[in-house]
N, CA, C and O atoms as a MOPAC input file, in Angstrom:
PM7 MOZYME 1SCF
protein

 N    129.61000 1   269.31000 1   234.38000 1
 C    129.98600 1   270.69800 1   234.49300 1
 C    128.81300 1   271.60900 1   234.18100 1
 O    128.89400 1   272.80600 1   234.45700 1
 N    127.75600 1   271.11300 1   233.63400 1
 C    126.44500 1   272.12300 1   233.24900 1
 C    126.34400 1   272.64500 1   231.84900 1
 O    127.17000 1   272.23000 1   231.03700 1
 N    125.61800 1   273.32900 1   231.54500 1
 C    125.79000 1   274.20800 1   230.37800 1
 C    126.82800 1   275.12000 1   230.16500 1
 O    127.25000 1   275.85400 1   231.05900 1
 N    127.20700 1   275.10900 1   229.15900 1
 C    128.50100 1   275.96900 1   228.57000 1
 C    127.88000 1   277.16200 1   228.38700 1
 O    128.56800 1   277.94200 1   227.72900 1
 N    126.59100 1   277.68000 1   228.81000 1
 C    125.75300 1   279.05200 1   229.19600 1
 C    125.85500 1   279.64100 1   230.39800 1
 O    125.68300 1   280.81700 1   230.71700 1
 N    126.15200 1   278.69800 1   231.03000 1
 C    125.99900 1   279.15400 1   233.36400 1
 C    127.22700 1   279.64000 1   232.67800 1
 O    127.84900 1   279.19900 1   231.71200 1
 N    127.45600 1   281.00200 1   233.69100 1
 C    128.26300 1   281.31600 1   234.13300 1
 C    128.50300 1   280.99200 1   235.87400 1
 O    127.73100 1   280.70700 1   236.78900 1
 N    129.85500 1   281.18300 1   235.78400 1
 C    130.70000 1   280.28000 1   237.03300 1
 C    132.01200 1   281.15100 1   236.95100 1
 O    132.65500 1   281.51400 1   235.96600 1
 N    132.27700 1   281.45600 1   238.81100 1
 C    133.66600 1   282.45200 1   239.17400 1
 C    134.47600 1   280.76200 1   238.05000 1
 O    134.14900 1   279.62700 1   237.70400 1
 N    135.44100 1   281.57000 1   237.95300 1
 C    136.60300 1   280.65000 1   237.10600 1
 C    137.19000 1   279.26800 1   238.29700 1
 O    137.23900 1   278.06800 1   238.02800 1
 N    137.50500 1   279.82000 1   239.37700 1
 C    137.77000 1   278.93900 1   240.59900 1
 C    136.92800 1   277.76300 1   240.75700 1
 O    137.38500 1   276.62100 1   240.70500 1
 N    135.38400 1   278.10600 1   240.99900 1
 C    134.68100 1   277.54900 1   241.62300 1
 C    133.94900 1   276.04400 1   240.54400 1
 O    133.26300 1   275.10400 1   240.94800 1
 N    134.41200 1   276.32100 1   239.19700 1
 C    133.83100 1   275.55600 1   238.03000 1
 C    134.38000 1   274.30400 1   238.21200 1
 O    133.81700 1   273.33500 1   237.70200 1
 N    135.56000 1   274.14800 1   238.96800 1
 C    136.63300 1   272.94300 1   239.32800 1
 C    136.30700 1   272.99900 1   240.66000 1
 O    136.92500 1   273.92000 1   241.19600 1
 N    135.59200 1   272.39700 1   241.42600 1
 C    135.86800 1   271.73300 1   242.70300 1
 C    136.48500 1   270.86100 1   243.13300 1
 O    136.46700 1   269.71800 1   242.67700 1
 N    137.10500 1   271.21800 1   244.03200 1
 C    138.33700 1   269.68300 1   244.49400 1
 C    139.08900 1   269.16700 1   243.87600 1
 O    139.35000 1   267.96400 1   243.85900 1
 N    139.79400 1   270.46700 1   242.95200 1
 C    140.75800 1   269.99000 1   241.88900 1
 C    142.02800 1   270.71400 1   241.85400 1
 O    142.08800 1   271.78400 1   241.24700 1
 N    143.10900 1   270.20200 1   242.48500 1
 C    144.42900 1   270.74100 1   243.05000 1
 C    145.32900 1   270.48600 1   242.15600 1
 O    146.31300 1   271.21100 1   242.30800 1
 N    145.41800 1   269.72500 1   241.23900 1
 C    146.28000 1   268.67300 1   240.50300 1
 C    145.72200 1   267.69400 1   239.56500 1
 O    144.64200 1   267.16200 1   239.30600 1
 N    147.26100 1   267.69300 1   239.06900 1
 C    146.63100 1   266.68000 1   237.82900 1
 C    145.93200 1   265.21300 1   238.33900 1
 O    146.15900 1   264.87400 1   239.50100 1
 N    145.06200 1   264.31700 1   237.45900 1
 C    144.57500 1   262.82100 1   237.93600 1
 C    143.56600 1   263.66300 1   238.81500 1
 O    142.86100 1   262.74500 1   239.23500 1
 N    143.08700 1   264.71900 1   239.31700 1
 C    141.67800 1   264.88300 1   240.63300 1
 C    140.57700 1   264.62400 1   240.06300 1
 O    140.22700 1   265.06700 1   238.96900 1
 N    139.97700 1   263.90800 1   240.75100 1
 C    138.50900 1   263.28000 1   240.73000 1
 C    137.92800 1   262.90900 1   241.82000 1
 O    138.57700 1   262.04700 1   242.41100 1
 N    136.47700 1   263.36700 1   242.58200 1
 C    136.36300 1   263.04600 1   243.59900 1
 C    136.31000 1   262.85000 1   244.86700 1
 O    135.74300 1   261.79000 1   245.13100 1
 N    136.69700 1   263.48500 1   245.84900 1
 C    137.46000 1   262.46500 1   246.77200 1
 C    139.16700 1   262.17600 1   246.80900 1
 O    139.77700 1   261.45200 1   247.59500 1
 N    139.82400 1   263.18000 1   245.43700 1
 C    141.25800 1   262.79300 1   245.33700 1
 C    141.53600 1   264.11900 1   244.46300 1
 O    140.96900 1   264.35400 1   243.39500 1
 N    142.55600 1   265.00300 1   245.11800 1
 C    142.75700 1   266.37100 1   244.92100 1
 C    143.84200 1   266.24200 1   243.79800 1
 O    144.10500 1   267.21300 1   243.08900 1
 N    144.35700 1   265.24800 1   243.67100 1
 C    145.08000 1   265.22300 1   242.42400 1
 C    146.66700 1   265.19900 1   243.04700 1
 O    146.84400 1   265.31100 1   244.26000 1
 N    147.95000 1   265.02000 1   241.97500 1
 C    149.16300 1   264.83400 1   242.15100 1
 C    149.35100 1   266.19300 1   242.59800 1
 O    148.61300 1   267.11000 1   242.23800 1
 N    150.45000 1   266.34900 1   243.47500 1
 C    150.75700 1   267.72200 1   244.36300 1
 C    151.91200 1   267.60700 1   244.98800 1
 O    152.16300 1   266.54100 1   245.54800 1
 N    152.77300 1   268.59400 1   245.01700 1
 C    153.98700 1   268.65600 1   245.51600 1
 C    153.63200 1   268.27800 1   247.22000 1
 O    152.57500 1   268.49900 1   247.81200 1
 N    154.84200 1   267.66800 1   247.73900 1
 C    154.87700 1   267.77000 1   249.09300 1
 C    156.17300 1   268.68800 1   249.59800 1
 O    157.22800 1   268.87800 1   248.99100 1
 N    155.67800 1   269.30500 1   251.17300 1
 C    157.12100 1   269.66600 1   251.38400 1
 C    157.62700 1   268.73200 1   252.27500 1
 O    156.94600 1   268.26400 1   253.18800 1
 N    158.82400 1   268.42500 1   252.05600 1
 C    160.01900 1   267.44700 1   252.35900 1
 C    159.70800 1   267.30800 1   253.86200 1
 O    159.54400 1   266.13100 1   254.18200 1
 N    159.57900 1   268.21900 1   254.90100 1
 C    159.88100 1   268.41400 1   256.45100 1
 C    158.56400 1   268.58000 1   256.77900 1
 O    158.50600 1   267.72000 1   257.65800 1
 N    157.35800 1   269.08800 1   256.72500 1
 C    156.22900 1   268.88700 1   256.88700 1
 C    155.46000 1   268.06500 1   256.51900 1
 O    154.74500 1   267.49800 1   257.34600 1
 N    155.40300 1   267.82500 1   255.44300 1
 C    154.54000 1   266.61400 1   254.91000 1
 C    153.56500 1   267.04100 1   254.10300 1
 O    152.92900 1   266.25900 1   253.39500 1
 N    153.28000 1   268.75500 1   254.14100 1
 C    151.99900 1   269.29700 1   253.76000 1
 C    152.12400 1   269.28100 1   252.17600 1
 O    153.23600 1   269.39100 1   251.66000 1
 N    150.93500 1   269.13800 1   251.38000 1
 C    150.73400 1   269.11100 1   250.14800 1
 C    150.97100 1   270.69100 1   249.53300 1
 O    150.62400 1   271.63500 1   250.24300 1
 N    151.48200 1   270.90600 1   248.39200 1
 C    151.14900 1   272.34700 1   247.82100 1
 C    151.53200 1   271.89000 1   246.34600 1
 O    151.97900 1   270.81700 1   245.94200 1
 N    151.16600 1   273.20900 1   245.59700 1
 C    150.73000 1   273.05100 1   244.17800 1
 C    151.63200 1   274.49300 1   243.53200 1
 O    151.92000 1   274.65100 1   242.34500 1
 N    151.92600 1   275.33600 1   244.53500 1
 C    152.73400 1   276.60000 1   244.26000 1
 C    153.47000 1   277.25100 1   245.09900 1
 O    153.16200 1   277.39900 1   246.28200 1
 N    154.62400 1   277.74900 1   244.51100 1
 C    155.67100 1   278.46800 1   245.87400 1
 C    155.31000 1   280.28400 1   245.21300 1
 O    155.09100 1   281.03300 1   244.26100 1
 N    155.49400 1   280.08600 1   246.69200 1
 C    155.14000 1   281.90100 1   246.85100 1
 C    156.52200 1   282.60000 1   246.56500 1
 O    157.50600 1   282.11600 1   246.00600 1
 N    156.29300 1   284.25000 1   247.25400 1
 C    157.55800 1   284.79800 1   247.93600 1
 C    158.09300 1   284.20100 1   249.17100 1
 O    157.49800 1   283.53800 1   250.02100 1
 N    159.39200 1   284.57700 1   249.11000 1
 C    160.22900 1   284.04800 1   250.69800 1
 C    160.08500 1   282.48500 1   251.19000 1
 O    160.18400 1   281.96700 1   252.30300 1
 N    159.82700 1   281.99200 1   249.96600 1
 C    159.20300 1   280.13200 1   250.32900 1
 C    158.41900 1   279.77200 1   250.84000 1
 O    158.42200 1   278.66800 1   251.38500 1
 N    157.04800 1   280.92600 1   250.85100 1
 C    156.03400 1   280.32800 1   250.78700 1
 C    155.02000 1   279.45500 1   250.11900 1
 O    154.64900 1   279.85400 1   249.01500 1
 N    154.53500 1   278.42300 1   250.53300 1
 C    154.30200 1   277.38900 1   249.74700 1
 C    152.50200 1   277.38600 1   249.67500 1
 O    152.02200 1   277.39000 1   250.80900 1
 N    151.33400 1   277.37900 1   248.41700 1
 C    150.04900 1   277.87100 1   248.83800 1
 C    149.47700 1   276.18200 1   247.52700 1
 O    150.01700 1   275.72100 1   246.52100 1
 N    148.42000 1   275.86200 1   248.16200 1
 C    147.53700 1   274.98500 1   247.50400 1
 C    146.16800 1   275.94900 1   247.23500 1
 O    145.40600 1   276.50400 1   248.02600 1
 N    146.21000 1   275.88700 1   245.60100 1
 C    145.53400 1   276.80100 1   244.73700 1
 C    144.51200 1   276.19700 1   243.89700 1
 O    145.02600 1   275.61000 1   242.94500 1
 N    143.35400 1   276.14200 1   243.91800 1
 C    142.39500 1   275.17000 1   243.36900 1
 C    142.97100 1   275.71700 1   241.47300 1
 O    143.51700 1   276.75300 1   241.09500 1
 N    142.40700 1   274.14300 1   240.48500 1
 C    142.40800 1   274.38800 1   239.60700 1
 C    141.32300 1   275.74200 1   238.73700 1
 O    140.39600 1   276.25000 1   239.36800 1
 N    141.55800 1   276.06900 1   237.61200 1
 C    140.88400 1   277.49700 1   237.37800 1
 C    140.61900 1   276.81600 1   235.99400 1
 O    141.52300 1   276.39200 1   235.27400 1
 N    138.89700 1   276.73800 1   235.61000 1
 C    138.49700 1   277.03300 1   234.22100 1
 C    138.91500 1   277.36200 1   233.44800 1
 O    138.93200 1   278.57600 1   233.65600 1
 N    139.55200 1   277.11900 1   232.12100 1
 C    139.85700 1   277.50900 1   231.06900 1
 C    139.03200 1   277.24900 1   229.83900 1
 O    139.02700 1   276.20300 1   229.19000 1
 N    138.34100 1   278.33200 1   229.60800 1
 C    137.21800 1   278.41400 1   228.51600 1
 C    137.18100 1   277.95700 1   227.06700 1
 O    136.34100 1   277.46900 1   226.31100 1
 N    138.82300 1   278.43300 1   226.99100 1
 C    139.10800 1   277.54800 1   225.74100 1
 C    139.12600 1   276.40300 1   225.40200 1
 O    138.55100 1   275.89300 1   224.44000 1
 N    139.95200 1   275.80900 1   226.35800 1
 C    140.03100 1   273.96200 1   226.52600 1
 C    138.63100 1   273.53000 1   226.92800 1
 O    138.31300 1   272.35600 1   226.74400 1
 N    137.68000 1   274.47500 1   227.51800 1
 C    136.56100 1   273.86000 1   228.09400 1
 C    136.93900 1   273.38000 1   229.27500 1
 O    136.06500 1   273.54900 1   230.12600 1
 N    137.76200 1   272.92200 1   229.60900 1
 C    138.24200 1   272.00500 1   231.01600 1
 C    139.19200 1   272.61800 1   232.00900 1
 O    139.78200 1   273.65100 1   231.69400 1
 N    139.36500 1   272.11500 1   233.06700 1
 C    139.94000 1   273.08900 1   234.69000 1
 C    141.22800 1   272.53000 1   234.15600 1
 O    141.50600 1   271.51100 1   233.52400 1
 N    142.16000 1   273.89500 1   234.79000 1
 C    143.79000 1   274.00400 1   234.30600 1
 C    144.10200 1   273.73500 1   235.43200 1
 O    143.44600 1   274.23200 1   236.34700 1
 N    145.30500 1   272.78000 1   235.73900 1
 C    145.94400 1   273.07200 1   237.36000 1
 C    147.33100 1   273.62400 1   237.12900 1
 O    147.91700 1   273.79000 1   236.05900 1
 N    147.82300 1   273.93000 1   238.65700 1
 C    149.65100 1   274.07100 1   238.13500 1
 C    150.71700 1   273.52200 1   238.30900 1
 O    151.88900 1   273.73300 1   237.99700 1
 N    149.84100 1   272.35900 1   239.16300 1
 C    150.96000 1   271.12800 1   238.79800 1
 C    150.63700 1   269.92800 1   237.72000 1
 O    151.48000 1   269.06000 1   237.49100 1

């Protein structure tokens, strides 16, 4: 992750990290929807459904997801 000096947008400090277990090459555990198949991590308004990268948390030191 670098020095705990870089600053980094909060988003971008977690790459490729959707879910819990991501490492790699593997975006992590993630909801599916039932009839599409498509992965998501959050429901919107009106059932919209959005895959939201994990976000830095400064305190923990380590990327938060929301699933």
């Amino acid at each position: 992750m670098g020095p705990m000096t870089a600053q980094l947008e909060a988003a971008t400090a977690c790459p490729g990290s959707y879910g819990k277990g991501a490492y790699p090459g593997y975006a992590g555990e993630l909801l599916v929807h039932p009839l599409t198949g498509a992965s998501y991590n959050a429901n919107g308004a009106r059932g919209k459904r959005y895959l939201l990268p994990a976000i830095f948390d400064p305190s923990k030191a380590s990327c938060v997801m929301l699933v």
